[in-house]
C-alpha positions, 0 to 999 in steps of 0.5 A: 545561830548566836550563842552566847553566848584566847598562849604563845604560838609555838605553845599552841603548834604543839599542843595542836599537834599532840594527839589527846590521848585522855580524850575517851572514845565515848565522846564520839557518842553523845548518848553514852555519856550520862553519868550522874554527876556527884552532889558537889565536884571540883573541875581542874583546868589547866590552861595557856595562862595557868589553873583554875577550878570550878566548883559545881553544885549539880543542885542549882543545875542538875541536867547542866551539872550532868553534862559537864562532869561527862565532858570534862571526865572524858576529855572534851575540854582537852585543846578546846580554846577560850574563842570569845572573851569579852572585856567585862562581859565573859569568856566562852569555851566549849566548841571542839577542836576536832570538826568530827568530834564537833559534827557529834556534839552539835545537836546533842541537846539538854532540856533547861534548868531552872535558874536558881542561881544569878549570873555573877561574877565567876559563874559558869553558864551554858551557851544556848541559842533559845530553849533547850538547845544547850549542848557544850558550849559554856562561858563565865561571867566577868562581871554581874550578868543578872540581866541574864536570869530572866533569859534562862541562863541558869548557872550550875557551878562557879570558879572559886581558884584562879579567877585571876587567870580567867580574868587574864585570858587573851581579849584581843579578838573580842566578839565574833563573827559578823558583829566583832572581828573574833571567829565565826562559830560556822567555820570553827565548827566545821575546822576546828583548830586549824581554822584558829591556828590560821587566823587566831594563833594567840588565842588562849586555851584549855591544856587538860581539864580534869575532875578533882579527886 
């Protein structure tokens, strides 16, 4: 299926064998977590190389916007890492660490949004592989991606801190599987993190994500 659409090792052995205890247990059920997101929000992420913030306006995306305060709000980012970067293009995120919580979140699908606004530089846009499949996955634009609005990809909110540090994460193993020598989605679905930390240890990732007071 494609979707469009990576700190030091030993940061990462830790952060790998550290329970995320602020992951909530809700996010073991997809269903529960539909909480309406507020007009506008801000979404910390602390990250291998540093912070930065995205700020959503549930207005250009509103189901998207929904989603994404629920993952965040309940930990899903925690651990997760930045599995596709590519130079000039985006960094996608989203899949989990943990192959159980992956198995849960895999088929918990969101109709489309609108696109009502372009995929510029610092947007942040769900993956998806065709109508109303998106699900988790998210990735921000590097550059102007407009080619991508016609395609349905409908941003929902954009990094106004710290693009210098999404500019910063680890492109070295570019894209995926078959086409690229990065990860294969398949198997990081159904490995989670130990597959990356075998294959892909210097790969970038999410420390905490929170959603700003």
């Amino acid at each position: 299926m494609f979707r469009f659409v990576a700190g030091s090792l030993a940061a990462a052995l830790v952060t790998l064998a550290t329970p995320a205890f602020s992951q909530s247990a809700n996010l073991a059920n997809p269903a529960a977590l539909r909480e309406q997101a507020p007009a506008t929000y801000k979404a910390r992420f602390d990250t291998s190389k540093g912070a930065f913030v995205i700020q959503v306006t549930r207005e250009r995306a509103p189901q998207g916007a929904d989603r994404f305060y629920n993952l965040v709000k309940n930990g899903f980012y925690d651990n997760v890492r930045f599995f596709r970067v590519i130079t000039g293009f985006m960094v996608q995120f989203g899949i989990s660490g943990d192959p159980a919580l992956s198995a849960k979140w895999r088929e918990a699908r969101i109709s489309d949004d609108p696109v009502k606004q372009s995929n510029k530089r610092g947007f942040i846009t769900y993956a998806m592989a065709g109508p109303d499949t998106r699900t988790s996955q998210v990735f921000i634009n590097f550059g102007d991606n407009s080619s991508l609005d016609r395609q349905g990809f409908s941003p929902f909110g954009q990094v106004i801190s710290g693009m210098n540090v999404v500019d910063a994460l680890n492109a070295e193993y570019g894209e995926g599987a078959p086409r690229g020598r990065g990860p294969d989605q398949g198997r990081l679905q159904m490995e989670g993190n130990a597959y990356l930390q075998k294959d892909y240890s210097r790969m970038d990732f999410v420390k905490k994500a929170t959603i700003e007071k």
